[in-house]
N, C-alpha and C positions, 0 to 999 in steps of 0.2 A: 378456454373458458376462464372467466374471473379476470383482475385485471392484470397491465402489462408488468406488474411487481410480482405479483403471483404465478406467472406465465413465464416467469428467469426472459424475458426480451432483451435487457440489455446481455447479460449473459450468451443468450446466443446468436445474438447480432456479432458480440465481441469472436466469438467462434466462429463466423460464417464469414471473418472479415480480416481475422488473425488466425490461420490453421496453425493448427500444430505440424510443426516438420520432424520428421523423422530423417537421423543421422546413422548409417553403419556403425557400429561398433562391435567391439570384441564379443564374445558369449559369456564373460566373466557377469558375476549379477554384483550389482550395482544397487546400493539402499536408496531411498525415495528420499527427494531431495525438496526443499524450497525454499529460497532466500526470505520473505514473505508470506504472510497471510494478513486477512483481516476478518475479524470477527461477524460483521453486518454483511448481510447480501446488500442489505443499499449504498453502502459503501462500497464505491472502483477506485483499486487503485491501479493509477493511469499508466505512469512513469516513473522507474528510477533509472536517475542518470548517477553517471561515476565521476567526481570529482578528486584530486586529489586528496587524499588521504579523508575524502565523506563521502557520502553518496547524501542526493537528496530526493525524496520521496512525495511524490505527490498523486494529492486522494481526490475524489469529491465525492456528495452524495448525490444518488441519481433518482431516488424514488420520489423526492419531494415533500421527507420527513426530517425530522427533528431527531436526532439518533448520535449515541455514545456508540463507538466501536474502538475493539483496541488491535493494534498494529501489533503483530510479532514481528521476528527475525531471526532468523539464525548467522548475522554477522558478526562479529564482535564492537557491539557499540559500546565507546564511550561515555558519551552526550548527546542528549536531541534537544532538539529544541526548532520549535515556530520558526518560517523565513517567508519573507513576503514574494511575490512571483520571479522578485528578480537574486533571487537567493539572499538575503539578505535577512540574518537574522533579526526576529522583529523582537522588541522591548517587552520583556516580562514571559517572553517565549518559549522558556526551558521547561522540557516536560519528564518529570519522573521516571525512571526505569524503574518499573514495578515486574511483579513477578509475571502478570498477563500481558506484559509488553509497557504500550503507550495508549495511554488515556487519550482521545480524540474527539472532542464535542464538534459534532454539524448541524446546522441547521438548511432548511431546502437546499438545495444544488449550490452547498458552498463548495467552493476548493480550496486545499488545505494543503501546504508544502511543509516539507518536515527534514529539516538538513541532519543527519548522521555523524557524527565524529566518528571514526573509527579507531580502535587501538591497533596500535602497530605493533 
């Protein structure tokens, strides 16, 4: 009922198409972990890839709204900042590390790369 934003579709399209695998492990408990979150359901984020000493992060929005979300992490970032699809940081692209993360402005089904600097 209601529409496919309100129905989590992309959500569990993403589950019906990405399972979660389960791996043996020890019976030792282990705290809940996640490199990532994002604030908006309309917001997916798609991929991070590992580059040498970054990772770079890439979102879109999929509901076909107009929407701030902010990006966490639990890496140790340096720097972020805006890169255009081919990794390439784009001009005026550095974005704050504020305490809720990274400020993120989308509009309809943009996509949005976000390179990492990491501290070593």
């Amino acid at each position: 009922a209601g529409s496919f934003q309100d129905a989590s579709v992309i959500q569990h399209a993403y589950n019906l198409n990405f399972p979660l695998h389960t791996v043996p492990a020890s019976s030792a408990q282990c705290p809940a972990w996640s490199a990532f979150s994002v604030s908006s359901p309309a917001v997916v984020l798609e991929t991070a890839e590992d580059r040498p000493e970054a990772v770079v992060v890439r979102l879109y929005e999929a509901h076909g709204s107009t929407v701030v979300a902010w990006l966490q992490t639990s890496l140790p970032v340096k720097e972020a900042m805006l890169c255009d699809l081919l990794e390439r940081p784009a001009a005026g692209g550095r974005l704050p590390l504020e305490q809720r993360g990274m400020r993120l402005s989308f509009t309809p089904f943009r996509v949005l790369s976000v390179l990492l600097v990491l501290r070593q």
